[in-house]
C-alpha positions in Angstrom: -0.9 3.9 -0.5 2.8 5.8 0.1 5.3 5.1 2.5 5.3 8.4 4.9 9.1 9.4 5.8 9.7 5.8 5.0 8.7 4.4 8.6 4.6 5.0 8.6 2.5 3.3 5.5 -0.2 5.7 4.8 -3.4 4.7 3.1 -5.5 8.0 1.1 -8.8 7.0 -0.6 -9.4 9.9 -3.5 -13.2 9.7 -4.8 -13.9 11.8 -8.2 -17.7 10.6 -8.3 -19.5 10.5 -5.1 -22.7 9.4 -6.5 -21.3 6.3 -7.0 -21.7 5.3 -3.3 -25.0 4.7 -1.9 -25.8 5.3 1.9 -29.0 5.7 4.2 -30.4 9.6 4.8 -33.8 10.5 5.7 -36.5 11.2 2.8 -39.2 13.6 3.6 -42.1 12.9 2.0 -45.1 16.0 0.9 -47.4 13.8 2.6 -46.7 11.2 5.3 -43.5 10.7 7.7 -40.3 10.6 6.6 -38.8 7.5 5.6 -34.9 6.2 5.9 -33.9 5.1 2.2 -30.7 4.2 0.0 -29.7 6.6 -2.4 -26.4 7.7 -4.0 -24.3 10.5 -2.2 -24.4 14.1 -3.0 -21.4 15.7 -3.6 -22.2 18.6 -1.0 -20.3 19.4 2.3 -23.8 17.9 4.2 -22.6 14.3 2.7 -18.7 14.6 4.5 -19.7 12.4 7.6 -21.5 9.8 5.7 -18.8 9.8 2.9 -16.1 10.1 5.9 -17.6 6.2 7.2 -17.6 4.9 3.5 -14.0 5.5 2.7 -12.9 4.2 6.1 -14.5 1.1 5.5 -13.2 1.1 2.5 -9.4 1.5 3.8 -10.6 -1.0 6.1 -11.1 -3.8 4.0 -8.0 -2.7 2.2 -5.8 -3.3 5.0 -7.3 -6.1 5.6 -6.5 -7.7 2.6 -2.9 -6.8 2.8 -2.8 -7.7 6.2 -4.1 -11.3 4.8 -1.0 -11.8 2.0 2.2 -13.4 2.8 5.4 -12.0 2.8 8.1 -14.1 1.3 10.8 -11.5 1.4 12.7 -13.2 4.3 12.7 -16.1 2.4 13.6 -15.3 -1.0 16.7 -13.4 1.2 17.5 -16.5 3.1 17.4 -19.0 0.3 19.7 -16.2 -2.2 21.6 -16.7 1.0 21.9 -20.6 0.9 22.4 -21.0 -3.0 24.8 -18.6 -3.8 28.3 -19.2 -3.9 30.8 -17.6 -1.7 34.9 -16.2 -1.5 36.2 -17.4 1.9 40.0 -17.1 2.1 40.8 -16.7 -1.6 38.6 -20.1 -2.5 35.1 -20.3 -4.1 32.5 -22.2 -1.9 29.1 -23.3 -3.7 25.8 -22.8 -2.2 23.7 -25.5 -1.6 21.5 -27.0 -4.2 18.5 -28.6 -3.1 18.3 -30.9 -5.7 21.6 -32.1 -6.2 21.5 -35.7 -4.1 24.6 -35.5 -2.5 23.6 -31.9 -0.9 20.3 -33.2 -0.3 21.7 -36.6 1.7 24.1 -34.0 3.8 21.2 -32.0 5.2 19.3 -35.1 5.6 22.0 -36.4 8.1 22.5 -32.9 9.6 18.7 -32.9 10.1 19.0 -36.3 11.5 21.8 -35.3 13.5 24.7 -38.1 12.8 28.3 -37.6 13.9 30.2 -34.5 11.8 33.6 -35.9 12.3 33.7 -37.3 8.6 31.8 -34.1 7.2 34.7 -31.9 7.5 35.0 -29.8 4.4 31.2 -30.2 4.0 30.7 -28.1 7.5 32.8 -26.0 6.7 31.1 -24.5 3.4 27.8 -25.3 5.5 29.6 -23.3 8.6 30.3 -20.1 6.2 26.6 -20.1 4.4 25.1 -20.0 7.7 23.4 -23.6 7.7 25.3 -24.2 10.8 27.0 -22.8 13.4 30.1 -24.0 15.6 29.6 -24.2 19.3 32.4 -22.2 21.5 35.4 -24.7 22.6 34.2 -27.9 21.2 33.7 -29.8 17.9 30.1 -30.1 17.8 27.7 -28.0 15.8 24.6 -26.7 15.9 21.7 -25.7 13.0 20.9 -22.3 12.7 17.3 -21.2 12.2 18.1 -20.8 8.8 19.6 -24.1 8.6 16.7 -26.1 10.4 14.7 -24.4 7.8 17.1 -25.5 5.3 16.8 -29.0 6.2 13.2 -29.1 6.3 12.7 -27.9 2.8 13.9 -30.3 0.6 11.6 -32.9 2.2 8.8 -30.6 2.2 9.0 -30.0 -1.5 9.5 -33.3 -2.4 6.6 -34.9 -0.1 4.1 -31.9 -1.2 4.8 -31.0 -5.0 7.4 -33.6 -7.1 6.0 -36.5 -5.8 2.1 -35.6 -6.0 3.1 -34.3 -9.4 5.3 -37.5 -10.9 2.0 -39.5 -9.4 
């Protein structure tokens, strides 16, 4: 597997020993008809078409196991994002931490979407991390889709794995 031109993933299937692949030909017999059985695959240039529909089957279920993994990348990106700290005008903001309560409580209200007036310098930092974003000519605010995802998070992970674990 190479990436071609980096733009086109490419999957090659190199075989050194043919024989170890079986497939169907037709066995002629001294006396008799001929017969259809298994048998390994001759490394002759008579064998390319049959060895041809082995390897594709084999890339075949190659992709498809591929195709069946999940990519995290987004999200390992998006939560580096959330958690690192940031320089805005000269002053260090922290990222968010999860499991810090007081972060956790603030994206439960901006998930439960109560009144930002008294969250000032907490939107801000959530403003610049991209949790949130300010809508044109008013005060009101708005959770990205990183920042619904955000939200959600924290109360996935402590429904699904600390509490099932500290049962």
């Amino acid at each position: 597997m190479y990436d071609k031109y980096g733009c086109v993933l490419r999957i090659e299937t190199t075989i050194n020993d043919v024989s170890f692949f079986k497939h169907h030909h037709k066995a002629e017999h001294r006396q008799g008809p001929p017969t259809r059985v298994l048998a390994p695959v001759k490394k002759t240039i008579y064998s390319l078409i049959d060895l041809r529909e082995i390897m594709l089957g084999c890339n075949r279920r190659y992709l498809a196991h591929l195709a069946a993994l999940d990519d995290f990348s987004a999200g390992v990106r998006a939560l580096d994002r959330l958690t690192k700290p940031r320089t805005v005008e000269h002053k260090t903001l922290k990222g968010i931490n999860f499991f810090d309560p007081v972060d956790n409580a603030l994206l439960h209200a901006l998930q439960n979407q109560l009144s930002p007036d008294r969250l000032s310098r907490q939107l801000r930092r959530l403003r610049h991390l991209g949790v949130i974003k300010r809508v044109a000519g008013t005060y009101r605010y708005y959770l990205t889709r990183i920042g619904r995802a955000a939200t959600a998070a924290p109360c996935r992970v402590t429904q699904t794995v600390i509490i099932p674990t500290l049962a």
